[in-house]
C-alpha positions as CSV (number, residue, x, y, z in Angstrom):
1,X,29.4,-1.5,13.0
2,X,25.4,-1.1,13.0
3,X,23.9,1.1,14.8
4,X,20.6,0.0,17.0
5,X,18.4,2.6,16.3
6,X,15.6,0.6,18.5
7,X,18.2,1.3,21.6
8,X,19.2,4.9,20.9
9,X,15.4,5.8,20.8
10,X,14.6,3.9,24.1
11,X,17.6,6.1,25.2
12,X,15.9,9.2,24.3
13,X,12.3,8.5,25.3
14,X,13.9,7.6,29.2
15,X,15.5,10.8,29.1
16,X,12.3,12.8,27.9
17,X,10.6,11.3,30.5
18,X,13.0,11.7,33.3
19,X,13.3,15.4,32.3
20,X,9.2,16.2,32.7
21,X,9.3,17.0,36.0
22,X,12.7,18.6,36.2
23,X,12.2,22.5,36.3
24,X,13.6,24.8,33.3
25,X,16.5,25.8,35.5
26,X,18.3,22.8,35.9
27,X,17.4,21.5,32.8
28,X,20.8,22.4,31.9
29,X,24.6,21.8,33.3
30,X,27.8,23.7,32.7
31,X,30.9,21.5,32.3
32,X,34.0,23.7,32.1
33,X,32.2,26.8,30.7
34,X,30.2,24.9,28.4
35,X,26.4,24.0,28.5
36,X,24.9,20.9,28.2
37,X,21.3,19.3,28.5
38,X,20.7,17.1,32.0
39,X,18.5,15.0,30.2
40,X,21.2,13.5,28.2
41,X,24.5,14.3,29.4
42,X,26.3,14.3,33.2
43,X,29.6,15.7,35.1
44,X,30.8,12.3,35.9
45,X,30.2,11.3,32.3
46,X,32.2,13.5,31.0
47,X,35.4,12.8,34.0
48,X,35.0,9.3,32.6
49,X,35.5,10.7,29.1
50,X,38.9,11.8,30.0
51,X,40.3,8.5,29.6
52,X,38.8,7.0,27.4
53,X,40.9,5.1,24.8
54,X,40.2,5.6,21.2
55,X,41.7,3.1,18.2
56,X,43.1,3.8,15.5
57,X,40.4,2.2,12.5
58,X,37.5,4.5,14.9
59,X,35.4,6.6,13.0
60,X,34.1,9.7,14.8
61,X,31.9,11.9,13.4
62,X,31.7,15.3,14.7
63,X,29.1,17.9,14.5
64,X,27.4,20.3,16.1
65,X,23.7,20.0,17.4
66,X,21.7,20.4,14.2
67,X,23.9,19.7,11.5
68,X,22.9,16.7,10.3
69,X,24.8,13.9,12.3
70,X,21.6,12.4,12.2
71,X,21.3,11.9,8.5
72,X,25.4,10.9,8.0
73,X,25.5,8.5,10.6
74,X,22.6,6.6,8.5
75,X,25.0,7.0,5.8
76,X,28.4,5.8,7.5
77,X,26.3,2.7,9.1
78,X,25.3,2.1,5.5
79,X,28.5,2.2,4.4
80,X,30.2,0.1,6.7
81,X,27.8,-2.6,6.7
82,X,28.0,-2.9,3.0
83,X,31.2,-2.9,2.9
84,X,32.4,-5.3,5.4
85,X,29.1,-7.3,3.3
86,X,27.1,-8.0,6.6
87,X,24.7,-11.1,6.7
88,X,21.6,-10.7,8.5
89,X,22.6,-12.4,10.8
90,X,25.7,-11.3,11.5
91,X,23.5,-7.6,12.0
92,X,21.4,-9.0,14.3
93,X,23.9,-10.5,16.0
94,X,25.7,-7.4,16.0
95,X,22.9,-4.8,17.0
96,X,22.0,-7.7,19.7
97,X,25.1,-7.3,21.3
98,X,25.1,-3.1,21.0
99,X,21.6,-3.3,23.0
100,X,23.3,-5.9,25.4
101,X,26.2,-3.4,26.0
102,X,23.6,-0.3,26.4
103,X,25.5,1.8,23.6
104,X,24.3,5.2,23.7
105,X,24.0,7.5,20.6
106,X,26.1,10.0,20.8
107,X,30.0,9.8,23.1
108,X,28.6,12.2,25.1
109,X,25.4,11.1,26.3
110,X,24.9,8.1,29.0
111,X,26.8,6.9,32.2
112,X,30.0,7.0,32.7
113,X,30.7,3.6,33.1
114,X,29.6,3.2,29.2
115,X,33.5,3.7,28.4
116,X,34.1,0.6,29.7
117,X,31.4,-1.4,28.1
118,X,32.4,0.4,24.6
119,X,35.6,-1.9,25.1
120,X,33.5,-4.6,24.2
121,X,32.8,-3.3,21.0
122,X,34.0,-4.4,17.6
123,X,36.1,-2.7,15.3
124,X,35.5,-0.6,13.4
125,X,33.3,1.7,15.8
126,X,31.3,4.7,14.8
127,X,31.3,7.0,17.0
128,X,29.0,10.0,17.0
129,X,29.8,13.4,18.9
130,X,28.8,16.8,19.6
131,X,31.8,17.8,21.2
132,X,34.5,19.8,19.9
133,X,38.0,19.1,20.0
134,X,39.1,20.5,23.3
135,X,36.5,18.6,24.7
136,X,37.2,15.2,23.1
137,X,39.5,12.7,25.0
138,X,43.1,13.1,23.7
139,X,43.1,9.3,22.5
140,X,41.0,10.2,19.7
141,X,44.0,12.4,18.3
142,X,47.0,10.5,19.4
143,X,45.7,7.2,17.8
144,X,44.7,8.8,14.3
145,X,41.3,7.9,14.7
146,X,39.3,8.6,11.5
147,X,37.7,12.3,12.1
148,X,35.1,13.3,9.5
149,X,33.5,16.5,10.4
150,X,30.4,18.0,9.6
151,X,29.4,21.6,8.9
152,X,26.5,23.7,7.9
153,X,26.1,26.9,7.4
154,X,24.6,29.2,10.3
155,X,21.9,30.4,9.8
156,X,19.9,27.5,9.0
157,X,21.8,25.4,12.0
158,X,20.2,28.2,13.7
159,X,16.6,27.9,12.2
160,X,17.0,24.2,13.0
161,X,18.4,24.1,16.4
162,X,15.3,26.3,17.4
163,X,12.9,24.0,16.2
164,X,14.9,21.6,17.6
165,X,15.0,23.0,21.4
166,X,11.4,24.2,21.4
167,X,9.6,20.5,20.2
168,X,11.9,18.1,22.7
169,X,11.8,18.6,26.7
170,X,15.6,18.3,26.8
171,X,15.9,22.3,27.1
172,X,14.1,25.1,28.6
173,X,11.8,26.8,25.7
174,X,12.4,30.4,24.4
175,X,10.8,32.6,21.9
176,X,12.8,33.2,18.8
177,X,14.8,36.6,19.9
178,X,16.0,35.1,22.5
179,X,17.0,32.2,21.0
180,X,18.9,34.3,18.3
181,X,20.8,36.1,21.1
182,X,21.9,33.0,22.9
183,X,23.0,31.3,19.4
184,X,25.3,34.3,18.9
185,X,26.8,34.8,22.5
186,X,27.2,31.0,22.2
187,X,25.2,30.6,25.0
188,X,23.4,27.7,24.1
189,X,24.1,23.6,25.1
190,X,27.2,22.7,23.5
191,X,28.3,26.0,23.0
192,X,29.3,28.7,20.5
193,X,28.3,27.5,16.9
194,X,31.4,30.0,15.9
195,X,34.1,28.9,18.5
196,X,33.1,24.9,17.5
197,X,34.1,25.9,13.7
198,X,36.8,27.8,14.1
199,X,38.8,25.2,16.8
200,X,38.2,22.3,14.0
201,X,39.6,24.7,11.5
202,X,42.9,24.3,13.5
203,X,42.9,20.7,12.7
204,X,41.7,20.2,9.4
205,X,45.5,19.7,7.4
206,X,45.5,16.5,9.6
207,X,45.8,13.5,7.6
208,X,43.3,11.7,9.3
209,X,40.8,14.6,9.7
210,X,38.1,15.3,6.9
211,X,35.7,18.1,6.5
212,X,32.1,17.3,4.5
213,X,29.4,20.0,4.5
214,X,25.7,19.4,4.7
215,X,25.3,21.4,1.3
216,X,27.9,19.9,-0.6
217,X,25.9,16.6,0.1
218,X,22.3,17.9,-0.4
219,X,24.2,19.4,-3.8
220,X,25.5,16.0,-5.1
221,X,25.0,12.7,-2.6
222,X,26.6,10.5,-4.5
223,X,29.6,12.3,-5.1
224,X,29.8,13.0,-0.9
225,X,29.5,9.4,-0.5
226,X,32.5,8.4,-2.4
227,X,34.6,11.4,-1.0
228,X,33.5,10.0,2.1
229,X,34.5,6.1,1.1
230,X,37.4,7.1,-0.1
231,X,38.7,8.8,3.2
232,X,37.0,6.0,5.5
233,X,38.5,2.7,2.9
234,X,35.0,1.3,2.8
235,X,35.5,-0.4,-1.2
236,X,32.1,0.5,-2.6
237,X,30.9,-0.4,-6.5
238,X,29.1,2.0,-8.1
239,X,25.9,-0.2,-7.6
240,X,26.6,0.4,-3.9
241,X,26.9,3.3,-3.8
242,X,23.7,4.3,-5.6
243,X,21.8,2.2,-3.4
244,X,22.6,3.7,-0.1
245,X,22.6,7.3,-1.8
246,X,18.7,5.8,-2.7
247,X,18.0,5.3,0.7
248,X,19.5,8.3,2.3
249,X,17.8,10.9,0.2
250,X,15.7,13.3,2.9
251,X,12.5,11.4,1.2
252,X,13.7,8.4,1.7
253,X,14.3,9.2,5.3
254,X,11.6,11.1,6.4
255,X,9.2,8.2,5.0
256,X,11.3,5.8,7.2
257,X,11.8,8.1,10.3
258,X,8.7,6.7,12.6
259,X,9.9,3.2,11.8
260,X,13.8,4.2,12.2
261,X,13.7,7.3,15.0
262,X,9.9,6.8,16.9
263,X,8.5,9.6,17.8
264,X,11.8,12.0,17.3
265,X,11.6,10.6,13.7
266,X,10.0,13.8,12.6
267,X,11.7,16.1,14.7
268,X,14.9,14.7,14.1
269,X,13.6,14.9,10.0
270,X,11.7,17.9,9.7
271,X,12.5,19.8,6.5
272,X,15.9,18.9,5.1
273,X,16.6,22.0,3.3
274,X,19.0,24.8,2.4
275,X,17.4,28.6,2.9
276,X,14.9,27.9,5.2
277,X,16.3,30.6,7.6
278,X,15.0,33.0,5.1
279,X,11.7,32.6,6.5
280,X,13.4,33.2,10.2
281,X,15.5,35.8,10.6
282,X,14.7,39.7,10.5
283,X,17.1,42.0,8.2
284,X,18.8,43.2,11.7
285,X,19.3,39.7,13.1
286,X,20.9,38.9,9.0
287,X,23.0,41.3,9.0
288,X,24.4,40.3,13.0
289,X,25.0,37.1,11.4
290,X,27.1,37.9,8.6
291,X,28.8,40.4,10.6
292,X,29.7,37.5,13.3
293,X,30.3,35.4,10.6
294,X,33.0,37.6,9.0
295,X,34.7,38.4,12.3
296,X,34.9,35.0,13.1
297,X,35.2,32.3,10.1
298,X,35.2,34.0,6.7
299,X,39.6,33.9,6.8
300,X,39.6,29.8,7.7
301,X,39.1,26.9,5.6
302,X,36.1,25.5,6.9
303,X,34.5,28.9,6.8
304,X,35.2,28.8,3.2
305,X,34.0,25.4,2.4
306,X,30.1,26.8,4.2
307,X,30.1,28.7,1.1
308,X,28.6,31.7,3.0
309,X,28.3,33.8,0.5
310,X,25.8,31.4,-2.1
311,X,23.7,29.7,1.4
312,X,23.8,32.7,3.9
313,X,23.2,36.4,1.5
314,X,19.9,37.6,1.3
């Protein structure tokens, strides 16, 4: 179903607010050794999470912070609204009702009586997350939800999540070393970048579990998009297809992103491209990378599909 993009930015402008006055040290939480920002996310939220009951036609769409969840859940909302051939309506009716139920844009974020309200929802639900699977509520497995995940290669989720971190009041600023050091001893919100990878590498034979990279989309959209269709059943013409791969270019989005995201339109869309850790990282801090990166992902299959070695060599 649409997203209300209107909602999700009200969402984030209270929490930007509320987190002014809060001081860098308790700008962030720990939930069962992991980080998370205050701004956005709570304890009780995620004891609430716990039983929360997935169905089977969900579609969640995991990725860590700075991947580009931003960019495919334009894409999956496009899909599913031209597939199920929404009037306009029926969207307002529909993004009406998401505003009326306070649905917050990503599973993690929010109260933790949102669960509850989520009920309300119509299938199919798209359901955005962070989180990685040990974190996720066990429904979401049991009931064969729909899992497409979403990975990019390090070093530019690094470049990006620093950018990222430093431009919204959500977490406590830090220079660029440090920054680097926290990336690799997984010490930032959400936790280790490496340890997220390698847990949904465990998972990815499932039938209902899919794997997409950010380059193999910025390579060829349109081919992505019906890779994606194809897993999701959204029945798209080639007509359709090309039209939402139109409007989900970076260009496209970035022109938009004001209209679409407020004021995190530009941070949320800020570059779009593949390399642009090159500018970034120092030959030592390259070298730690592909060092991590070989200890910890090079032998699985997701760490094959980054396609380290063409993104992430100097």
């Amino acid at each position: 179903m649409p997203k209300n993009r209107k909602l999700a930015v009200e969402f984030l402008n209270k929490a930007l607010v509320e987190s002014a006055g809060i001081p860098p040290e308790d700008l962030i939480f720990s939930y069962r050794g992991v980080s998370y920002p205050a701004a956005v996310c709570n304890p009780d939220t995620f004891q609430a999470l716990e039983s929360f009951e997935a169905r089977m036609d969900d579609i969640v769409l995991a990725g860590y912070p700075k991947t580009g969840t931003n960019w495919l859940d334009h894409i999956l909302n496009n899909m599913e609204c031209t597939a199920a051939k929404y009037t306009e309506e029926e969207m307002k009716k529909l993004m009406d009702f998401e505003k009326e139920l306070e649905v917050t844009p990503r599973l993690e974020f929010g109260d933790p009586d949102k669960f509850e309200r989520m009920k309300k929802l119509p299938s199919r639900r798209i359901i955005i997350t962070h989180l990685s699977p040990h974190s996720l509520p066990s429904s979401i497995f049991k009931n064969k939800a729909k899992i497409l995940v979403l990975i990019r290669n390090p070093k530019d989720t690094l470049v990006s999540y620093y950018h990222f971190k430093n431009t919204v009041g959500f977490f406590p600023p830090s220079t660029w070393d440090d920054h680097f050091t926290s990336f690799m001893d997984g010490k930032v919100a959400w936790g280790s970048y490496f340890d997220y990878v390698a847990e949904w590498d465990k998972y990815i034979d499932e039938e209902n579990i899919i794997a997409i990279s950010y380059e193999e989309l910025q390579e060829n959209l349109n081919v992505g998009l019906k890779k994606i269709a194809q897993f999701l059943g959204f029945f798209l013409n080639e007509e359709e297809v090309q039209n939402i791969v139109d409007k989900s270019t970076f260009t496209a989005m970035k022109q938009k992103a004001s209209e679409t995201h407020g004021s995190f339109g530009n941070i949320f869309f800020r570059k779009g491209t593949v390399g642009d850790w090159k500018s970034m990282l120092s030959e030592s801090q390259n070298k730690e990378m592909d060092r991590k990166f070989e200890e910890c992902l090079s032998r699985t299959k997701l760490g094959a599909k980054i396609k380290y070695d063409l993104y992430c060599k100097v």
